[in-house]
C-alpha positions as a printed NumPy array, in Angstrom:
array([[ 10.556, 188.2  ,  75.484],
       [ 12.789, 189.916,  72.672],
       [ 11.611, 192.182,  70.349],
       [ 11.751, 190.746,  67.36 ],
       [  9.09 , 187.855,  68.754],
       [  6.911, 190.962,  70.501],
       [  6.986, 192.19 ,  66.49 ],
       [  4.061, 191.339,  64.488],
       [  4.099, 191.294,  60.655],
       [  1.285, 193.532,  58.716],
       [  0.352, 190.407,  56.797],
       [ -0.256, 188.5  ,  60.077],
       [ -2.167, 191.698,  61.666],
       [ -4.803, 192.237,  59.225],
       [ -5.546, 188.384,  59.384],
       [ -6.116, 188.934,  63.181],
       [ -7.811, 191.871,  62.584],
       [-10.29 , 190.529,  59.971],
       [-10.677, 187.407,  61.831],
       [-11.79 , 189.657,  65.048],
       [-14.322, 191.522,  62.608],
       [-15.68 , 188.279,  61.129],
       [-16.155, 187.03 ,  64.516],
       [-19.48 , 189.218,  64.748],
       [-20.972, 189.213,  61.481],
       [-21.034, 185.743,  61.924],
       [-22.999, 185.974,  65.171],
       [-25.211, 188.673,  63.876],
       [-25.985, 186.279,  61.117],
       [-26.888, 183.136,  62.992],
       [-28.661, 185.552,  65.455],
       [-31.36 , 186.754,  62.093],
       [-32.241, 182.7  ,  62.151],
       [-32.936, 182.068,  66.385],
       [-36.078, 184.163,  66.044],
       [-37.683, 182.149,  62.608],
       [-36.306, 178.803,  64.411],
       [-38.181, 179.178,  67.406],
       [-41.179, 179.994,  66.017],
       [-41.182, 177.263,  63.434],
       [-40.614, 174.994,  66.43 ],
       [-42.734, 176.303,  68.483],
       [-45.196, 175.901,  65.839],
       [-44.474, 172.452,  65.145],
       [-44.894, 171.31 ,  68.727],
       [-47.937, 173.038,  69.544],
       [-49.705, 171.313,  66.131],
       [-48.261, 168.019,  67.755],
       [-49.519, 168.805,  71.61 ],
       [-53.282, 169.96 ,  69.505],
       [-53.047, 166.742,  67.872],
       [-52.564, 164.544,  70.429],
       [-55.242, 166.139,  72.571],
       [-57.839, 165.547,  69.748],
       [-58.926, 169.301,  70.251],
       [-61.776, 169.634,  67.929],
       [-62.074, 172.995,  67.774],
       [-58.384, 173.58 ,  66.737],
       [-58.468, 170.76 ,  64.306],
       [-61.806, 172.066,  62.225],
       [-62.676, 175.84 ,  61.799],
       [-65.934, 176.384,  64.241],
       [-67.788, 178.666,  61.993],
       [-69.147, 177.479,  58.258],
       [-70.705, 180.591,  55.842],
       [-69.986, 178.886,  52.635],
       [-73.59 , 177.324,  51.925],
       [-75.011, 180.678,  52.605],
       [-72.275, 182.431,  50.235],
       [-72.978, 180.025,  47.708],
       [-76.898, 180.448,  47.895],
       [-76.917, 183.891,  47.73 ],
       [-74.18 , 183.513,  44.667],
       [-76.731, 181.293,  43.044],
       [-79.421, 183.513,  43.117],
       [-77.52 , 186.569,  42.403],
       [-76.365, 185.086,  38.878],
       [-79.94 , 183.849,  38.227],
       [-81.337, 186.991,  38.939],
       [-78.901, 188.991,  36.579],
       [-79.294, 186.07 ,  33.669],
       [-82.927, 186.983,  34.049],
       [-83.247, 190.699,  34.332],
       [-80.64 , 191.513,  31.92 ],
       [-81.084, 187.72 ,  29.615],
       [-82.182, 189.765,  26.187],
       [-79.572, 192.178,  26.66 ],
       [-76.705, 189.164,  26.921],
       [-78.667, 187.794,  23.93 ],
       [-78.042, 190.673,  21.822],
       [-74.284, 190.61 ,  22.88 ],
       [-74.093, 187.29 ,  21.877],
       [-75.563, 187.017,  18.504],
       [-73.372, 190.055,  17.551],
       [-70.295, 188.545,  18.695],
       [-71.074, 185.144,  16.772],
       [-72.129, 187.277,  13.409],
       [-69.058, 188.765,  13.396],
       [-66.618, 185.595,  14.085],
       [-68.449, 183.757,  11.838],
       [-68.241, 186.245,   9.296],
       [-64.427, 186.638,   9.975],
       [-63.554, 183.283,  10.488],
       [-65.26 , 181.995,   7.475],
       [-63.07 , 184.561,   5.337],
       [-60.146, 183.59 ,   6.652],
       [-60.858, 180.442,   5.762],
       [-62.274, 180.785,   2.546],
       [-58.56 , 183.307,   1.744],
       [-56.466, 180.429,  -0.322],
       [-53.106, 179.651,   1.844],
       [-50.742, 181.163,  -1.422],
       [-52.566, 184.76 ,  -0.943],
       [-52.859, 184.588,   3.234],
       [-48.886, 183.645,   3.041],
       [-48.244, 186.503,   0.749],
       [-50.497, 188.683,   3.155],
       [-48.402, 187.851,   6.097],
       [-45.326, 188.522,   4.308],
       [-46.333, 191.818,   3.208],
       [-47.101, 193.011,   6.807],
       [-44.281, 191.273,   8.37 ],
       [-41.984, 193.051,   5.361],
       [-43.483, 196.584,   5.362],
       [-44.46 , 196.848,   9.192],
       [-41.194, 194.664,  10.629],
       [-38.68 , 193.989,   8.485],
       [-37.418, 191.592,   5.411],
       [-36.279, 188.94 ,   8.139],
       [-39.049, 188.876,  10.139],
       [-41.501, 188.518,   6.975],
       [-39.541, 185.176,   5.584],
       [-39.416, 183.901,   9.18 ],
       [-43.176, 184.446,   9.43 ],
       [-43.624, 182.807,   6.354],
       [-42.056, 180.03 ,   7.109],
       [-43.812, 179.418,  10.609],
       [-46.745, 179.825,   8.349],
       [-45.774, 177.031,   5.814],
       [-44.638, 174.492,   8.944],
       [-48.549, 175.076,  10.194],
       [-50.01 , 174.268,   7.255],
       [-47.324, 170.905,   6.915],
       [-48.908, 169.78 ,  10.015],
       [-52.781, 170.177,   8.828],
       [-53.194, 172.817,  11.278],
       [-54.175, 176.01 ,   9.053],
       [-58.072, 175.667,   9.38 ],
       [-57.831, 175.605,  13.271],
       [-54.681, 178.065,  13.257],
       [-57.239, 180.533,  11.452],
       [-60.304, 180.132,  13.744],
       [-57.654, 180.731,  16.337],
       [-56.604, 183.667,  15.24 ],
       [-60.824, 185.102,  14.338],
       [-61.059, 184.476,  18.034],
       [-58.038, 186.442,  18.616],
       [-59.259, 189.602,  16.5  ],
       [-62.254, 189.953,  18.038],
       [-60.983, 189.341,  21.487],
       [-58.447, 191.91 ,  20.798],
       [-60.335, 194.496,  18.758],
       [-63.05 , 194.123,  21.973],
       [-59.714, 194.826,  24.767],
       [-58.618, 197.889,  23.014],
       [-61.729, 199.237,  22.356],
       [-62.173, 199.284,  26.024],
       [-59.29 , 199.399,  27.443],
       [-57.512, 202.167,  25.392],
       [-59.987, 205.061,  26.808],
       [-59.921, 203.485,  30.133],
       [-56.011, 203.984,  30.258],
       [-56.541, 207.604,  28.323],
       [-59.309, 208.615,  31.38 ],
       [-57.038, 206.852,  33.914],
       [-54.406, 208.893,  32.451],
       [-56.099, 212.205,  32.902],
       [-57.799, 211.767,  36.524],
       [-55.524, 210.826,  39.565],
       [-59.019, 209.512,  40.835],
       [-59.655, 207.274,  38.155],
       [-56.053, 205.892,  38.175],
       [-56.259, 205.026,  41.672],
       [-59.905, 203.382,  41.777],
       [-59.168, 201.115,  38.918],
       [-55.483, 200.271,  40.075],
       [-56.628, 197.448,  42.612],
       [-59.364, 196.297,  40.091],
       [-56.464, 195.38 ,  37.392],
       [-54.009, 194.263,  40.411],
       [-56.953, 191.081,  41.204],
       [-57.697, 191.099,  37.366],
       [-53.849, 190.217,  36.615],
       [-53.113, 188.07 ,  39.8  ],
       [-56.162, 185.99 ,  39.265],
       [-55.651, 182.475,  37.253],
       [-56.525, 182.396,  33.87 ],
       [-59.288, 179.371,  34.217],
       [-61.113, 181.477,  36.559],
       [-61.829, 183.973,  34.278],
       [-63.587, 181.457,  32.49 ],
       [-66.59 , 181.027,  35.521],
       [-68.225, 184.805,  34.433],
       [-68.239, 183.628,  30.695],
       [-69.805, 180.538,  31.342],
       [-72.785, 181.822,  33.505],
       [-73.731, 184.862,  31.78 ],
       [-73.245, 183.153,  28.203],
       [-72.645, 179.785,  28.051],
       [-70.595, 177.307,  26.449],
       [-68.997, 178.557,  23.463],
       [-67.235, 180.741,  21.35 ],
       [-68.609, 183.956,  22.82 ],
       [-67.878, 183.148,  26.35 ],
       [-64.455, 182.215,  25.546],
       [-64.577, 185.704,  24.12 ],
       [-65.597, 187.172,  26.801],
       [-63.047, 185.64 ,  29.243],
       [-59.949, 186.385,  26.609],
       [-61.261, 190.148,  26.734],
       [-61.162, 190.196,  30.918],
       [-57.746, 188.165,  30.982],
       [-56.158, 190.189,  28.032],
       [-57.694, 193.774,  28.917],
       [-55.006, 194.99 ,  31.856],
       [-52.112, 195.216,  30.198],
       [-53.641, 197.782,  27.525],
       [-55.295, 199.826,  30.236],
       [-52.279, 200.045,  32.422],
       [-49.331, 200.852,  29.401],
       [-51.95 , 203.256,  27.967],
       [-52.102, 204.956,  31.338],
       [-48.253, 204.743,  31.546],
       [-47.552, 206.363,  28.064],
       [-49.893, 209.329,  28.445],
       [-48.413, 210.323,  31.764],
       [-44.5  , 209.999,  30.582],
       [-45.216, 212.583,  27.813],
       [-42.514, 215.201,  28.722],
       [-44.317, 217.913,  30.55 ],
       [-42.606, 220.344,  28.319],
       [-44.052, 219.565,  25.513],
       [-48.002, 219.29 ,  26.828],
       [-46.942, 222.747,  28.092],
       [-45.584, 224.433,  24.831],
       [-49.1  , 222.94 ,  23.265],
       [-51.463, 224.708,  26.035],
       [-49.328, 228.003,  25.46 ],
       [-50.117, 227.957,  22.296],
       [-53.734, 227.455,  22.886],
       [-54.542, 223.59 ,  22.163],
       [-57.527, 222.671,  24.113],
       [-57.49 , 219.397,  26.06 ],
       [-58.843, 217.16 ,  23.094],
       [-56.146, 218.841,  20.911],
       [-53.387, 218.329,  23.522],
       [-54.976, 214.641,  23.562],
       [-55.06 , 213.448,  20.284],
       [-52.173, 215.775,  18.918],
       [-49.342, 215.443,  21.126],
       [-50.15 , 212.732,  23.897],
       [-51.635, 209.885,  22.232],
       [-48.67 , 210.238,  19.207],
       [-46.103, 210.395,  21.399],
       [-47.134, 207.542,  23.624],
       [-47.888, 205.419,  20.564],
       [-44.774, 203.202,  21.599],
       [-45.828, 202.266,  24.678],
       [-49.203, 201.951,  23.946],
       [-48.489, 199.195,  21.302],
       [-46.537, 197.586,  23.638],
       [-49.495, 197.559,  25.65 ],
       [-51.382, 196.004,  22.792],
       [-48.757, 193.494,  22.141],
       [-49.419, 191.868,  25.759],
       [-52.739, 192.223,  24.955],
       [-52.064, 190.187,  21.839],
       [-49.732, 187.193,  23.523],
       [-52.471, 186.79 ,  26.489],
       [-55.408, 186.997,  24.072],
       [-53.627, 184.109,  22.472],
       [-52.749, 182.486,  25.412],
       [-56.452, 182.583,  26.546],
       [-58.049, 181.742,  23.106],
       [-56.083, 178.328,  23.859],
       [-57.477, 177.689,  27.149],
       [-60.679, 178.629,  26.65 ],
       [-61.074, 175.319,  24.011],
       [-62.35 , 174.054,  27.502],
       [-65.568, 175.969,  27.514],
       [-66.197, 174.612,  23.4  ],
       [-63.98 , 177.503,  21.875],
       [-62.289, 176.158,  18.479],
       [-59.287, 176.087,  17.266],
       [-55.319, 174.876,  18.218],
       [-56.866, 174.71 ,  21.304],
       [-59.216, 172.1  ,  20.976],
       [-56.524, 170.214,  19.233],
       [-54.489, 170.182,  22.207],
       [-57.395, 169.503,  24.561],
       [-58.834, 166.818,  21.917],
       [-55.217, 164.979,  21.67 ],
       [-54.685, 165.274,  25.453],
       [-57.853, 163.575,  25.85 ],
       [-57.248, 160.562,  23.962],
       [-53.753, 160.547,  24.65 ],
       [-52.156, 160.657,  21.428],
       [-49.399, 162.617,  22.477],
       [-47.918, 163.087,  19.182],
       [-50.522, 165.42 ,  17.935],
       [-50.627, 166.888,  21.562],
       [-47.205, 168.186,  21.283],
       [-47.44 , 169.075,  17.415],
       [-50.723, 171.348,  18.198],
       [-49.096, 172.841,  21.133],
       [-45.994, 173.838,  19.043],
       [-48.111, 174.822,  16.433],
       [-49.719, 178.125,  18.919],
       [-46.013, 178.647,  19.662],
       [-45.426, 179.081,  16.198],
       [-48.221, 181.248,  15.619],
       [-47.627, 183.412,  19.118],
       [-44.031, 184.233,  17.916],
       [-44.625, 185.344,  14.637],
       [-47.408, 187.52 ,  15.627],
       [-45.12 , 188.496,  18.767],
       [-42.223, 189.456,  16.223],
       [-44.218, 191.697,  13.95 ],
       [-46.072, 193.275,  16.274],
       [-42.751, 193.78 ,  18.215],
       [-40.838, 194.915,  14.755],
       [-43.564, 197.477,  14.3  ],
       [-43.048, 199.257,  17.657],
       [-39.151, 199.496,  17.072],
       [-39.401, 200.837,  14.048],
       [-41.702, 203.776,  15.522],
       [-39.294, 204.406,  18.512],
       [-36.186, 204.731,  16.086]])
């Protein structure tokens, strides 16, 4: 053979050469799938070899605990509605004074002065934009005949909220402070935020019953992590530096607390709140299944009858109102971070 045809051009190598290197990726890469395919196979015939034995046992778990759970569940919740009955009482006449109070004033507020109200706070905490926009959202509510419920909506969503950061502000500040505390309450809000949001609606139910104060109650469990956790979050990202300059001048812990860690976590903190807003809102909706008032019972009410017109107008209605509060609330913590 001549030389030239023993030659081979540098184009025509490196497509040998990659081809050779390809060659093994692409066996490595079928190999990664043999080991899942077998099993599901395997799988798939024993289920078929079970079946066609009619093996009982495999077919129908052999041990049943759930009458016993569910008995001892029954008699747990009657014993605590007992023992502790007046003191759920109390709880619940407070909670209905006050959202009765508050959602008969926001009511009673004419829709000219409650616009103008929401414009001033969208203008002055968010910006000239945001304030016409929320105006606007406001004005397309009330087109629809929706600004009674939109209000009791939104009572239910003050309290509910007022209730999460009450509690869950200090949790995140002691969570903040204590390693211990942090990691004892982590898996607590880790089931709290991975559980669905109708469950949280059982608890409510049982220890108050139907109503506005149960759906309350389950809008301050569903709504409460987020505030705990970004609270938590802000505290400990304070730079170290400046927590440090504070102790050597001789700020105590409540100083250092209150003077230089809560201010400069404010930011995160209200974005903390703001989830703690949108699921409160969310909540407030979904709890119209447990008697709760408001756009929710619109949509339930609608969906019920099937008139799904006024459905789909109520439901856009608590997008409406979820976006303008979203957008001020949202304004409000830009402007403190610039």
């Amino acid at each position: 053979m001549s030389a030239p045809d023993r030659e081979i051009s540098a184009p025509d190598r490196e497509i040998i050469n990659s081809e050779k290197g390809a060659s093994p990726r692409i066996n490595q890469s079928l190999k990664k799938f043999y080991f899942p395919f077998v099993v599901i196979l395997g799988a798939i015939v024993l289920s078929l070899m079970i079946h066609g034995s009619g093996f009982e046992l495999a077919l129908d778990f052999p041990v049943d605990v759930s009458n016993e759970m569910e008995g001892a569940l029954d008699d747990s919740v009657d014993w605590i509605v007992i023992t502790f009955g007046d003191f759920f009482d109390a709880i619940s006449d407070s909670i209905k004074v006050v959202l009765g109070k508050l959602r008969d004033l926001l009511i009673w507020i004419p829709w000219p002065i409650m616009m103008s109200l929401v414009f001033i706070i969208g203008w002055k905490v968010a910006s000239l934009k945001i304030a016409i926009m929320s105006v606007v959202g406001m004005t397309i509510l009330a087109l629809v005949n929706l600004w009674e419920p939109t209000m009791v909506t939104v009572a239910i969503m003050i309290v509910a909220v007022f209730l999460s950061i009450v509690i869950g502000v200090p949790v995140g500040v002691l969570a903040a402070r204590s390693d211990s505390v942090d990691t004892g309450i982590r898996p607590v809000l880790d089931t709290m935020q991975t559980m669905p949001s109708f469950v949280y609606l059982v608890p409510g139910i049982m220890l108050f019953g139907l109503g506005n104060v149960a759906a309350i109650f389950a809008t301050v469990l569903y709504a409460l992590p987020p505030c705990i956790r970004l609270t938590n979050l802000g505290i400990r990202q304070v730079d170290p530096s400046v927590v440090e300059a504070g102790t050597s001048f001789g700020s105590s812990n409540m100083q250092l607390l209150f003077k230089i860690q809560i201010p400069m976590a404010i930011p995160t903190i209200m974005a903390g709140i703001n989830q703690t807003v949108m699921m409160a809102l969310a909540m407030s909706t979904i709890a119209a299944m447990v008697g709760a008032g408001g756009l929710g019972i619109e949509v339930l009410r609608a969906m019920g009858q099937l008139r799904e017109g006024e459905a789909i107008i109520a439901g856009c209605a608590i997008v409406i109102l979820a976006i303008i509060i979203d957008r001020i609330s949202q304004g409000y913590i830009e402007n403190r971070t610039q």
